[in-house]
C-alpha positions as CSV (number, residue, x, y, z in Angstrom):
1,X,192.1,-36.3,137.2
2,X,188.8,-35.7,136.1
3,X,187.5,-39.0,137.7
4,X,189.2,-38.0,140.9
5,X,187.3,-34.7,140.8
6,X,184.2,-36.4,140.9
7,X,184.9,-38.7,144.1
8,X,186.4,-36.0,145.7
9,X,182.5,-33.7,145.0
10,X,181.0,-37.1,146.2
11,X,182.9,-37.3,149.4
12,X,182.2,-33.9,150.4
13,X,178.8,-34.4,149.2
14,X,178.6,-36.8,151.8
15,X,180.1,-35.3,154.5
16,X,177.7,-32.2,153.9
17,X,174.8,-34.3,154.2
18,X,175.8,-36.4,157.4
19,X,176.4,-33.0,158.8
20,X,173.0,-31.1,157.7
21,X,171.4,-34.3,159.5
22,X,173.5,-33.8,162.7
23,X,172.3,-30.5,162.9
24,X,168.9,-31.0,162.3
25,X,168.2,-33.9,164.1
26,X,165.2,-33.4,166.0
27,X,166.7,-34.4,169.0
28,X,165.0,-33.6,172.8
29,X,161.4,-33.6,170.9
30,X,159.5,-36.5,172.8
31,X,158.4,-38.2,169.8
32,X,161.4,-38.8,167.9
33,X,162.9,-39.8,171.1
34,X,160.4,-42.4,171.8
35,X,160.6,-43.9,168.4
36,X,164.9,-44.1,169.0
37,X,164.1,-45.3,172.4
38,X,161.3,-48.2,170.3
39,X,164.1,-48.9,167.9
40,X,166.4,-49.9,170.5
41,X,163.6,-51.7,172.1
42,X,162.9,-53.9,169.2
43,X,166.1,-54.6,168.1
44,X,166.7,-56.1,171.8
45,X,163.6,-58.2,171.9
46,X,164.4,-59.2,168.5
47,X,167.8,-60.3,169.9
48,X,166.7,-62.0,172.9
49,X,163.9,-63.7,171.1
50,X,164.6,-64.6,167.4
51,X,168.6,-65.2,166.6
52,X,169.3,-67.7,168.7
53,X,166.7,-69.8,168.5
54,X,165.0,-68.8,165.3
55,X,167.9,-67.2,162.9
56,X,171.0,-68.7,163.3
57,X,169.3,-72.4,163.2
58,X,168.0,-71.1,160.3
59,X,171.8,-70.2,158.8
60,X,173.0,-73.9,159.5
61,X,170.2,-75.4,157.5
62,X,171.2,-73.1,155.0
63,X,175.0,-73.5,154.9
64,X,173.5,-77.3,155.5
65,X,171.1,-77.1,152.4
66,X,174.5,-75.6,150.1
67,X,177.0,-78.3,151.2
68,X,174.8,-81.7,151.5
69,X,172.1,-81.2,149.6
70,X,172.5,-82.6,145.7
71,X,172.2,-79.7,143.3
72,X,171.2,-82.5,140.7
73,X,168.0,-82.9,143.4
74,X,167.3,-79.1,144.0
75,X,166.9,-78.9,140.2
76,X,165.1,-82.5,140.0
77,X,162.2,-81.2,142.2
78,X,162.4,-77.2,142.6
79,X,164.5,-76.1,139.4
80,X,162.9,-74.7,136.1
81,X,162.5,-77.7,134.4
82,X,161.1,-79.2,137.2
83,X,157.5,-80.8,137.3
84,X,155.4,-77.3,137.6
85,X,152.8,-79.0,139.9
86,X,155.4,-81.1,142.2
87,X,157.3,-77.5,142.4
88,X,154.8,-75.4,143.1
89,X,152.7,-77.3,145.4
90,X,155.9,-78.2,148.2
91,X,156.6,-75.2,148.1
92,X,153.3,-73.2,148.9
93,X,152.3,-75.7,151.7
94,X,156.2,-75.4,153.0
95,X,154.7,-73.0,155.8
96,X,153.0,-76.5,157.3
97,X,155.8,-77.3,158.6
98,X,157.9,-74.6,159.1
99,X,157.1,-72.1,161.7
100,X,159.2,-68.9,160.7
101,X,158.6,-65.4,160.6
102,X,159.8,-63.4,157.5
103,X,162.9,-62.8,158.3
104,X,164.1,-66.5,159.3
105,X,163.2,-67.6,156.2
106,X,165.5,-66.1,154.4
107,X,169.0,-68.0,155.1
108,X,166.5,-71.0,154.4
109,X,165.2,-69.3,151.1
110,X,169.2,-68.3,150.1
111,X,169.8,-71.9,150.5
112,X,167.8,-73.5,148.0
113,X,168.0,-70.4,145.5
114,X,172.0,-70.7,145.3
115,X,172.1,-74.0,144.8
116,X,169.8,-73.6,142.0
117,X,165.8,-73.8,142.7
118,X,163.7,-71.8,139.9
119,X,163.2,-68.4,140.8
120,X,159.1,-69.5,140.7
121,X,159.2,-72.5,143.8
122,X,161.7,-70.5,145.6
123,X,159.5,-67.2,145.9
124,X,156.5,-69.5,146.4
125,X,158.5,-71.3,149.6
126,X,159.6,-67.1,150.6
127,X,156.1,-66.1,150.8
128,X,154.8,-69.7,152.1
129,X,156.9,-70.5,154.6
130,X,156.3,-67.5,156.9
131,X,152.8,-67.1,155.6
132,X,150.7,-70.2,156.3
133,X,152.4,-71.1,159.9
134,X,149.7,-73.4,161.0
135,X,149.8,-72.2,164.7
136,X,149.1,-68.6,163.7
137,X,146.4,-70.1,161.3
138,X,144.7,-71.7,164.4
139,X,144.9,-68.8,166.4
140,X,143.7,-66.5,163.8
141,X,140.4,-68.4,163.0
142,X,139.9,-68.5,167.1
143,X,140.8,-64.7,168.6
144,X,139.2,-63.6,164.7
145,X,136.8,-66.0,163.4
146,X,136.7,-69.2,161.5
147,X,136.0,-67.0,158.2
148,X,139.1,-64.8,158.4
149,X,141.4,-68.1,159.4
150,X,140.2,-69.7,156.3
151,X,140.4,-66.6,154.2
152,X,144.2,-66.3,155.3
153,X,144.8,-70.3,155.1
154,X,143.6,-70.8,151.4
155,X,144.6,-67.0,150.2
156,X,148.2,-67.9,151.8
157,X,148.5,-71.1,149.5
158,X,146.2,-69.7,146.5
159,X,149.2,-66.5,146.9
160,X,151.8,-68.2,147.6
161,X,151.1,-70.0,143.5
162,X,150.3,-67.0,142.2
163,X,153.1,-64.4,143.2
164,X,155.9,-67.7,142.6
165,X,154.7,-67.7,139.0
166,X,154.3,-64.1,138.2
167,X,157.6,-64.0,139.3
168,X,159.1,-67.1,136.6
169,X,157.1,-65.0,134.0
170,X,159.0,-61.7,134.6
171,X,161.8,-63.0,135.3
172,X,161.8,-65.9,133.0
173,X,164.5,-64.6,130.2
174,X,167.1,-64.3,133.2
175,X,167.0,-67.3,134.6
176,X,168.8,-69.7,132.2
177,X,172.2,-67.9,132.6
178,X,171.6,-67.6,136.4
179,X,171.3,-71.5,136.3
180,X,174.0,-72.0,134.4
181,X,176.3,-70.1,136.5
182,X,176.0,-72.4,139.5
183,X,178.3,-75.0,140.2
184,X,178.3,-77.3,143.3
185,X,182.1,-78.3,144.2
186,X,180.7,-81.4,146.5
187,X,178.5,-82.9,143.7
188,X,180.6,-85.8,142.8
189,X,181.1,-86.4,146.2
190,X,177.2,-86.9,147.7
191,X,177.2,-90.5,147.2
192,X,175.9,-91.6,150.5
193,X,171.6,-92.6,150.8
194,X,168.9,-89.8,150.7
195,X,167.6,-91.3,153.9
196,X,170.7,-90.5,155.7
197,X,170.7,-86.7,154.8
198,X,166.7,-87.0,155.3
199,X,167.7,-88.0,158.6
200,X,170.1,-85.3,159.3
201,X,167.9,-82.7,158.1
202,X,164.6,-84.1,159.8
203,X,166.8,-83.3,163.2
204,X,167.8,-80.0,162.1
205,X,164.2,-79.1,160.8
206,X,162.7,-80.4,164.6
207,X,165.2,-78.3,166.2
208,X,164.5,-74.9,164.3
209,X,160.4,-75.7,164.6
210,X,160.0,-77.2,168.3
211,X,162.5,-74.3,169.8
212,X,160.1,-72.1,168.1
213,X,156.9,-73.5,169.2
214,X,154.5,-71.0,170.8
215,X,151.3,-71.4,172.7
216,X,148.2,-71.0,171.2
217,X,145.6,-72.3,173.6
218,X,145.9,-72.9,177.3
219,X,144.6,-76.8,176.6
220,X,144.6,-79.4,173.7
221,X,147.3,-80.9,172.0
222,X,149.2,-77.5,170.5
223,X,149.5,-77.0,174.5
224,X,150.7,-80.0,175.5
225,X,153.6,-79.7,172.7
226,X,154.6,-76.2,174.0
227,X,154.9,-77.7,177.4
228,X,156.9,-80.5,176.5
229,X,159.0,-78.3,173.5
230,X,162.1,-78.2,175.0
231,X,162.8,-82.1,175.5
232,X,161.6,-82.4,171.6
233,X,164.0,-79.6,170.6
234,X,166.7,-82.3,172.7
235,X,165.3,-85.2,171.0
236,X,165.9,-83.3,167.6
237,X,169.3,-82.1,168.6
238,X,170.3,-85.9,169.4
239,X,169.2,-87.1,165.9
240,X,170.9,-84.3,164.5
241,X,173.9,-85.2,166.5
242,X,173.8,-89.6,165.8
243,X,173.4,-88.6,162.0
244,X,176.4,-86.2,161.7
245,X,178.5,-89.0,164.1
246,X,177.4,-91.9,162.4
247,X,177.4,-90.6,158.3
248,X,178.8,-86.9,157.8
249,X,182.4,-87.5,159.8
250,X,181.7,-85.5,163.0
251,X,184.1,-86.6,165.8
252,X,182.4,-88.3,168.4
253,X,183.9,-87.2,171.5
254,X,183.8,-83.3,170.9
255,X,180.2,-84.1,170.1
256,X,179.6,-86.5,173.3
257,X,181.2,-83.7,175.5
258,X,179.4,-80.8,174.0
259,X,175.7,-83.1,174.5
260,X,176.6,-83.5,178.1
261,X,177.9,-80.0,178.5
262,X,173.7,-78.8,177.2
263,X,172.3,-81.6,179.3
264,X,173.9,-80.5,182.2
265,X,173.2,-77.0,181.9
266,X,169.1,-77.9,181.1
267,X,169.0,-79.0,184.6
268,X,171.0,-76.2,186.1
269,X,169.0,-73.4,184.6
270,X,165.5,-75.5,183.8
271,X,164.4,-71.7,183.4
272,X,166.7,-70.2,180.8
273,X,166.3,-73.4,178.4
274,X,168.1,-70.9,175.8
275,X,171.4,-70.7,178.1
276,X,172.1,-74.4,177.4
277,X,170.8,-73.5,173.8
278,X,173.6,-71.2,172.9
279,X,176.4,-73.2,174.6
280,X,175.2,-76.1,172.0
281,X,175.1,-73.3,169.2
282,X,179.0,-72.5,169.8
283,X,179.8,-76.3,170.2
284,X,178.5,-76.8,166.9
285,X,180.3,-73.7,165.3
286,X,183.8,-75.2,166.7
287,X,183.3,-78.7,165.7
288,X,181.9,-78.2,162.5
289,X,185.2,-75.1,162.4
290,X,187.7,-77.9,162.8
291,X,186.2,-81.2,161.6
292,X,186.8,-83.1,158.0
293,X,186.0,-81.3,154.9
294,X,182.4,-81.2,154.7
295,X,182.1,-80.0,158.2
296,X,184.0,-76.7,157.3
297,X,182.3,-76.5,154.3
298,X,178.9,-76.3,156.3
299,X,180.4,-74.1,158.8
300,X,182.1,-71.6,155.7
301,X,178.8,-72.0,154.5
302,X,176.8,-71.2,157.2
303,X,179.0,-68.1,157.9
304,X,179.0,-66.9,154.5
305,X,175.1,-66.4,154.5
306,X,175.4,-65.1,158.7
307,X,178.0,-62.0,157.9
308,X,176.1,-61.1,154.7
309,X,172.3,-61.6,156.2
310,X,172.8,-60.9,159.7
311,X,173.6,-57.1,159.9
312,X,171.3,-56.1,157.3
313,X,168.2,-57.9,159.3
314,X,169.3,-56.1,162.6
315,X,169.6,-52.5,160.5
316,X,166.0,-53.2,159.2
317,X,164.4,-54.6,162.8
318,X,165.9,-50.8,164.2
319,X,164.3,-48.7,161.1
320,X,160.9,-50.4,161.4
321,X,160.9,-50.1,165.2
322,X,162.1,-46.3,165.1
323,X,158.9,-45.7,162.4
324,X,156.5,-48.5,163.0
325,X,157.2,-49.2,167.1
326,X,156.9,-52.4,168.4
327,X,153.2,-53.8,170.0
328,X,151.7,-51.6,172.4
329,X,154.3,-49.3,171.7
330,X,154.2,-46.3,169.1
331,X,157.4,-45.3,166.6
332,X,157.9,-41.8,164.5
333,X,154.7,-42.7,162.6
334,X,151.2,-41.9,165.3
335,X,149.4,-45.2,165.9
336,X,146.3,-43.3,165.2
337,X,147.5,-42.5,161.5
338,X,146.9,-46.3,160.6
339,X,144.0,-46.7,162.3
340,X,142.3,-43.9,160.8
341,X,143.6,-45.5,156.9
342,X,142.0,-48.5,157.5
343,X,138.3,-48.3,158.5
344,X,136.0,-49.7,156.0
345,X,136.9,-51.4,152.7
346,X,137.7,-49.4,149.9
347,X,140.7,-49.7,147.8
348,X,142.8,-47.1,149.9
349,X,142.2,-48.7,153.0
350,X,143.1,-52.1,152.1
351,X,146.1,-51.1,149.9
352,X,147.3,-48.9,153.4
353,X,146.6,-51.8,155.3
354,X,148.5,-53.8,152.8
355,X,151.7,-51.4,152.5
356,X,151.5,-51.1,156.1
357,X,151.9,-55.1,156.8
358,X,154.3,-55.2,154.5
359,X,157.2,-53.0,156.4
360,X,156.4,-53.3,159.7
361,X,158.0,-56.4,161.6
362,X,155.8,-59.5,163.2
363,X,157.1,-61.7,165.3
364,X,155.3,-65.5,164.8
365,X,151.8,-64.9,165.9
366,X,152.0,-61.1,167.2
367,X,149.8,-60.6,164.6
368,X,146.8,-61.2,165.7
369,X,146.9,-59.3,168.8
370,X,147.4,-56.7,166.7
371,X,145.0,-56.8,164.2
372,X,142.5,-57.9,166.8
373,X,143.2,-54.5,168.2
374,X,142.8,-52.6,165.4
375,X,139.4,-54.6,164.2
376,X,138.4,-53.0,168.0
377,X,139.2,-49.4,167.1
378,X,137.7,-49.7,163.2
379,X,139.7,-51.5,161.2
380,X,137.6,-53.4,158.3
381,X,137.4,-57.6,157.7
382,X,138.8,-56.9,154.0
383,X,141.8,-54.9,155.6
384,X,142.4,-56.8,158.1
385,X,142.9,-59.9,155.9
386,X,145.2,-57.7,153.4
387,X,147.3,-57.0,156.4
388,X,147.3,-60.5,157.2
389,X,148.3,-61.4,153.6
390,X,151.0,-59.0,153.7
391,X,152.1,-58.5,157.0
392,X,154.1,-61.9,158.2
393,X,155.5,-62.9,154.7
394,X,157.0,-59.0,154.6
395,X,158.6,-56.8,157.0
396,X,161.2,-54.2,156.4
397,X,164.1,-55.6,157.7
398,X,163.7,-59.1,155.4
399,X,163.5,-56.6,152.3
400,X,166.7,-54.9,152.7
401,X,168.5,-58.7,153.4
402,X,166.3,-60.2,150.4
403,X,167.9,-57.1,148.3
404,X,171.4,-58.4,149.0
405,X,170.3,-62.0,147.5
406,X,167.5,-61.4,144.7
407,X,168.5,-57.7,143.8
408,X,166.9,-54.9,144.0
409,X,164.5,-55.3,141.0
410,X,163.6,-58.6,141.8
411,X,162.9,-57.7,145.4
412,X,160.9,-54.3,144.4
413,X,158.4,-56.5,142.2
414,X,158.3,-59.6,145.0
415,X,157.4,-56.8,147.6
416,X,155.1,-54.8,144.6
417,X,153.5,-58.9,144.0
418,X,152.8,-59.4,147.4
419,X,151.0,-55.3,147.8
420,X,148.7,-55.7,145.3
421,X,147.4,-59.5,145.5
422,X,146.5,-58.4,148.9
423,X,144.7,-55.4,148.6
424,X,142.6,-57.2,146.0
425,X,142.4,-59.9,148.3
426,X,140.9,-57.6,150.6
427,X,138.7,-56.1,148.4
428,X,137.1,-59.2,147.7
429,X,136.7,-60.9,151.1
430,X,135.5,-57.2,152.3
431,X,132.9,-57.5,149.9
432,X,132.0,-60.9,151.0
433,X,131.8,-60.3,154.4
């Protein structure tokens, strides 16, 4: 009775507060209407421009990485008794090749950490990944200055080390039993050649980077890939497509069909390339749904990581747009706030600038728009590189989904890691320069 008692006081505790807020909410005052009116904003542009071509890619080479990757290999090359240097040094160049923003990482990040990568590589890979994307290195070293692109390319890798083993060290008493506890069901059966699932994933991989590929520069050889993105991102598909066909089981005729259903659709709407993108998206959901055993495996796998990453992403994208805004666009928090936090380079400006990065929400390369405004209206070199450090491998909505995978300690001292090594980072380069 005496346990009922006390849900009962929580209940009503609980429906007190949701009321208090209702009445209080500051509703018809222009700026918390703006920031609601941001939030939705965001989340839509997020929506339009990120799941389908950036997240839920990013979910099937997840569920991929669970069901066809060898756990035996995972612990070979990324697990705790793995070669330190081999570990460390994939992962913190990862970014190289993969050009994600913080929050497409994470399915990717889940992936390997389930099936058993040390806590150390796969941090290393969380912060790398979204951190040293070579296009927004390029761009930053041309809109900023060759200093501050190098600053952010070797303090990206140099951080990438550092924050991976500072989190093996803290954690380093639980990870044994967390090893331990994971068991791959399809182990016995991955008997067929690494070059096959190299293949497979080399498609995948093409897919998730060329569909993502932005332009940097209105000539050269970045340009000439964006303009020709789309056929590679077809290219990738039919690799992806042969491999599952020819080695993983997939029917061929669904798969045929589905192929000529995209190709058909290309050249009906060559200017919504991500109509054609989506019908291939559900084509794959549905084969994989109904195919042999591996296939629903990917696809079970794939949709356990979506229901239990995928609202939490789209709750954080609508917090940080209803405080932060979006670009060009304020939220609850005045634009001039920040600015005025950052000027100059002492330790409260870079660790603002830091904190800052670290919750609000960049897209792939919007952040040096932004920073180059803010270096306009005072920002400092050293915070602009913290905020650089911080701001693509964090954003608010990847913290709240990287809570439901790491935990919330683990996640508080990843976010805490990354804080810190940036706001001495700053420090030092502001000094410099």
């Amino acid at each position: 009775m005496e346990m009922s008692n006390k849900e009962e006081w929580k209940v009503f505790l609980f429906i007190l507060g949701m009321f208090a807020i209702a009445v209080l909410l500051p509703v018809g005052h222009p700026r918390f209407d703006h920031a609601v009116l941001q939030s939705l904003h965001l989340v839509r542009w997020y929506a339009r421009e990120h799941v389908v071509v950036g997240l839920l890619p990013g979910f099937f080479i997840a569920g991929a990485i669970a069901v066809f990757v060898s756990q035996a290999g995972v612990m070979r090359y990324l697990g705790p008794h793995a070669n330190k240097t081999l570990a460390y040094g994939v992962a913190s160049i990862s970014g190289v090749i993969l050009s994600v923003c913080s929050c497409t990482v994470l399915p990717l990040f889940a992936g390997i950490y389930r099936m058993g990568a040390g806590l150390g590589p796969a941090t290393a890979f969380l912060y790398s990944a979204p951190a040293i994307n070579v296009l927004a290195i390029i761009l930053t070293a041309r809109a900023l200055g060759l200093e501050l692109g190098v600053a952010r390319a070797v303090g990206a890798v140099l951080f990438s080390i550092a924050i991976g083993l500072a989190m093996y060290f803290i954690f380093r008493n639980e990870e044994p039993d967390r090893i331990e506890s994971r068991v791959d069901v399809f182990e016995d059966q991955k008997t067929r050649p690494l070059w096959q699932t190299i293949s497979y994933f080399a498609g995948m991989i093409g897919i998730l980077v060329f569909a993502n590929w932005e332009r940097t520069e209105p000539s050269g050889f970045l340009a000439g890939v964006y303009s020709v993105k789309w056929a590679l991102t077809g290219i990738s598909a039919i690799v992806m497509a042969v491999s599952l066909v020819r080695w993983f089981g997939l029917r061929i005729w669904p798969t045929a069909a589905a192929g000529l259903a995209v190709v058909v659709l290309a050249f009906v709407f060559p200017k919504y390339p991500v109509i054609p993108f989506v019908v291939g998206l559900i084509a794959l959901s549905i084969i994989t749904a109904t195919g042999n055993t591996e296939m629903r495996a990917w696809f079970d796998s794939t949709w356990g990581l979506t229901r239990k990453i995928f609202p939490l992403l789209f709750i954080g994208v609508a917090l940080s747009g209803f405080f932060l805004g979006r670009p060009g666009e304020e939220g609850l928090i005045p634009s001039r706030w920040i600015v005025a936090s950052v000027g100059g380079n002492s330790i409260r400006a870079n660790f603002l600038s830091s904190l800052i990065g670290a919750f609000m929400y960049f897209s792939t390369l919007t952040e040096v728009p932004i920073i180059q405004g803010l270096i306009g209206s005072g920002m400092g070199k050293g915070p602009a590189l913290a905020l650089l450090l911080a701001g693509p491998p964090l954003s608010l909505p990847s913290m709240i989904a990287l809570q439901s995978v790491l935990g919330t300690k683990k996640t508080v001292t990843y976010v805490s890691l990354v804080v810190v090594m940036a706001t001495i980072s700053g420090l030092i380069y502001g000094s410099m320069f």
